[in-house]
N, C-alpha and C positions, 0 to 999 in steps of 0.2 A: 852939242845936244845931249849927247851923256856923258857927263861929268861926274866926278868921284864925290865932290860934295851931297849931289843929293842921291846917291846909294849909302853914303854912312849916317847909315838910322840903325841903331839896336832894336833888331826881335827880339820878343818877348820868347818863353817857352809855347811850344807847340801843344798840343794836346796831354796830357799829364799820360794817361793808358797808351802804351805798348802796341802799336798796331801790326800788322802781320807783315807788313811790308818793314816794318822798323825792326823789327827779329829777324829777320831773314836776313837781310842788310848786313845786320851784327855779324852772323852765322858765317857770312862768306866774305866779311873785311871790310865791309862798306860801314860805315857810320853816319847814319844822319843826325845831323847839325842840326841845333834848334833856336841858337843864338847868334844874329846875322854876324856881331861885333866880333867874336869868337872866332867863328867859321871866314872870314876875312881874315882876319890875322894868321888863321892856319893856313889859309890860302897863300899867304904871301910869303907865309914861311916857307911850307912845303915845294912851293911856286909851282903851285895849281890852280886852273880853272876854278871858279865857284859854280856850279848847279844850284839852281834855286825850282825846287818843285813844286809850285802854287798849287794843294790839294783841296779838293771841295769832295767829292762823291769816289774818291778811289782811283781817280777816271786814268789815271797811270801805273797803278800800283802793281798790273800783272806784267806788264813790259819791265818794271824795274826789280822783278823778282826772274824775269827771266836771267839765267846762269852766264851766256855771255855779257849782255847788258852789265849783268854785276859786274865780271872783272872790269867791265870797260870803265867802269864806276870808281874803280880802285885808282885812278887817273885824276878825278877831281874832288874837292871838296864838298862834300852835298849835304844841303841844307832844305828840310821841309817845314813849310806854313802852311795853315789856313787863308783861305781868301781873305777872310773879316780883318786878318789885323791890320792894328793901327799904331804907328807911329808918329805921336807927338799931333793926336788928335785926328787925323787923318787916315783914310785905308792908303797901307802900302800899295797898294795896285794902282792907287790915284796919282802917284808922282809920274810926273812928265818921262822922267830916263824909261818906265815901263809900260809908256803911253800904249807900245803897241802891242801888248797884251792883252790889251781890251774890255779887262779887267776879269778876266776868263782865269778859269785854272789851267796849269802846262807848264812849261818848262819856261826857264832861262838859264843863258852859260852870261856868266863876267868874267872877260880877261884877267888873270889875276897873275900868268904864270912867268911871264917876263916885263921889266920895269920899261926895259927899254920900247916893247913897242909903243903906237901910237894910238890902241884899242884898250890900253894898260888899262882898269877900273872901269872899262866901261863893256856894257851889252854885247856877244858879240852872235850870240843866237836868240831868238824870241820867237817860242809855238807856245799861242793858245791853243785850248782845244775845243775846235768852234769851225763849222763845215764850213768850207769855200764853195763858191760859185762855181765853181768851173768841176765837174763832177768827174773828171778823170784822177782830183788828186785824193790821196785814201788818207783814211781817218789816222790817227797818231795806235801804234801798236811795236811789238818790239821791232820787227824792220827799221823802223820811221826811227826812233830812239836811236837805234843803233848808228843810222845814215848822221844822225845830229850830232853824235859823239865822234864817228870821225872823219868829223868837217877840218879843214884844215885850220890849227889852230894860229894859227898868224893873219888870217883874214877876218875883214869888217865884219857887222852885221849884214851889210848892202850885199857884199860876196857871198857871205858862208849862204844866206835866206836865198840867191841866186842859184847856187849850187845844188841847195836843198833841192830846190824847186825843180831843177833837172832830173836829179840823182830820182825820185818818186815818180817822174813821167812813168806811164807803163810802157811805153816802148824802149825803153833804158836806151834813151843817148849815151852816145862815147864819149865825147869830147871831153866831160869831166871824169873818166877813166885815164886822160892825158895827164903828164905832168903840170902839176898846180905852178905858176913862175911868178914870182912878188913881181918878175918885170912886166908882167902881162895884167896882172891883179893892178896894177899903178897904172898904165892905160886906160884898163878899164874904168878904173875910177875916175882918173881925168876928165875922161869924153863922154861919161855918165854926167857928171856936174857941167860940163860946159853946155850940152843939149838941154838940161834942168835951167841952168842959169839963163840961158837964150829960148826956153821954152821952144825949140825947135828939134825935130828927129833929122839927124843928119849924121854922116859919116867921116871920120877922121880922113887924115893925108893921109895914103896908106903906106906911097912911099919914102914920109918924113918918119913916120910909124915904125917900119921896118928898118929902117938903117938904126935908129934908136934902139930898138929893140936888141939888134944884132950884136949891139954891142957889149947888151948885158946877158947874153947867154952864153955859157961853155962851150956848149955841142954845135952851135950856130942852128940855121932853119933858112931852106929854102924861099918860103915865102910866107905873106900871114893876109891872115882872110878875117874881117869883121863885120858882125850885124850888130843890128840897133833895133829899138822899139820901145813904145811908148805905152803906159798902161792906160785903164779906162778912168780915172782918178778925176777928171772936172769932170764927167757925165753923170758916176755913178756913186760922186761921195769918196766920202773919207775911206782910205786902202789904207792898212796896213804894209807894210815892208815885203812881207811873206808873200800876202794875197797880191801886192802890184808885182811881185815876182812872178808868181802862177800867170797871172795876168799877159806878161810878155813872151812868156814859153807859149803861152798859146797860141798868142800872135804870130810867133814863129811857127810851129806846127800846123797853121794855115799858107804859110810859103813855103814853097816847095825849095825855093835855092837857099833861102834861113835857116831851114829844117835840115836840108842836106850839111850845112856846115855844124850846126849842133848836134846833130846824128851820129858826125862822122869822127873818130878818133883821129887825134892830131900828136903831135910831138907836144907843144906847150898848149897852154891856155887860160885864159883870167876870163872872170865876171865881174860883175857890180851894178849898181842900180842906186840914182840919188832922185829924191821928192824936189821939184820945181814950188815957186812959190804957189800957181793957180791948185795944185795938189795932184796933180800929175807926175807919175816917176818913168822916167829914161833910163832905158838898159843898156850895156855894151858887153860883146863879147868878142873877145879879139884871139883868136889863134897862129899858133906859126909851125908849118906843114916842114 
């Protein structure tokens, strides 16, 4: 679904005049990129993330002038467009790989920083900036910025937009205060697609689960506990990634034994979350105590 072919498009230059967020940028180390082709290759050189800041009205530019935000910025390659442009006829925003930006201004990160993983060139964050449904989650400001920068860089989209999605709840869950585990993140994503593939919400083996598990952790774990849930996606329309994420925390946040194990700091833990063909997304979140 994102593939490297249709991210390599050349931008054009960005706005000619100097904007306030582009000096300030300068000022504390950050350089914004105005040439996607450029800003890729430094990426790959440097082996760093790409940021791509879709600008339309500024609607990020006081969180990216914020002083932590910058250093954090010193991290990835950043690169700023306008919404309008067009590549080879077409608005960038319209290609598929950035379907779920919705053609909105905000943010994306592209893996850019290790060849070997499996996210290598493609999306592994996507916020528009564009209100959700569900009114407990807050508008994009330097907090929100900050949580998106340090998402863990070796998970999906499906994970990191899962994470997010916790990490913003206002009662701040712990669970993602636990150690992030690639072996917990690979369950997750397993049992995320099989519930997607069989259009069914259901629970893994937990005891096939956990001997599995056990074997790829150091430390070991007692025991491992997972919920599941399914977004509003055939009732209410096309979801984004993000929003069928909000979607499922909420679902959880109305059960109380869900809620108790996402609330609750654990030793490990993985998320993820994959789109079924009817347009419904299945979530898994699997911990080990």
């Amino acid at each position: 679904m994102f593939q490297l072919c249709v991210l390599s498009f050349a931008l054009a230059a960005a706005e000619s005049a100097p904007s306030l967020l582009a000096l300030k940028g300068e000022e504390s180390g950050v350089r914004w990129q105005a040439d996607y082709a450029k800003a890729t290759d430094l990426a790959m050189k440097e082996k760093k993330d790409l940021l791509i800041y879709f600008r339309d009205k500024g609607e990020l530019d006081e969180a990216f002038e914020n002083e932590e935000v910058r250093q954090k910025l010193k991290n990835f390659v950043c690169l700023r467009v306008p919404l309008d442009h067009e590549f080879e006829g077409k608005k960038l925003l319209n290609y598929s790989v950035l379907e779920d930006m919705q053609g909105k201004p905000g943010l994306a990160i592209v893996s850019y920083h290790d060849k070997k993983l499996p996210t290598f060139a493609a999306p592994v964050s996507i916020h528009p900036c564009t209100p959700s449904r569900y009114r407990w989650v807050p508008d994009y400001g330097v907090a929100q910025v900050k949580i998106i920068l340090d998402l863990p860089a070796f998970a999906t989209l499906g994970q990191r937009s899962m994470i997010y999605a916790i990490r913003v709840h206002p009662e701040v869950p712990q669970s993602v205060f636990s150690t992030c585990h690639p072996a917990f993140l690979d369950h997750a994503q397993a049992h995320s697609q099989r519930q997607a593939s069989t259009q069914r919400q259901h629970h893994a083996n937990l005891i096939t689960v956990m001997s599995t598990l056990r074997a790829k952790v150091e430390g070991g774990f007692g025991g491992a506990q997972e919920v599941v849930a399914e977004s509003w996606g055939r009732f209410v329309g096309r979801e984004n990634v993000l929003e069928a994420a909000f979607a499922c925390i909420d679902a959880w946040r109305h059960s109380s034994a869900h809620w108790g194990a996402v609330a609750r700091r654990h030793s490990y833990f993985g998320y993820d979350i994959a789109q079924s063909s009817s347009g419904t997304w299945y979530a898994t979140g699997i911990f080990g105590q």
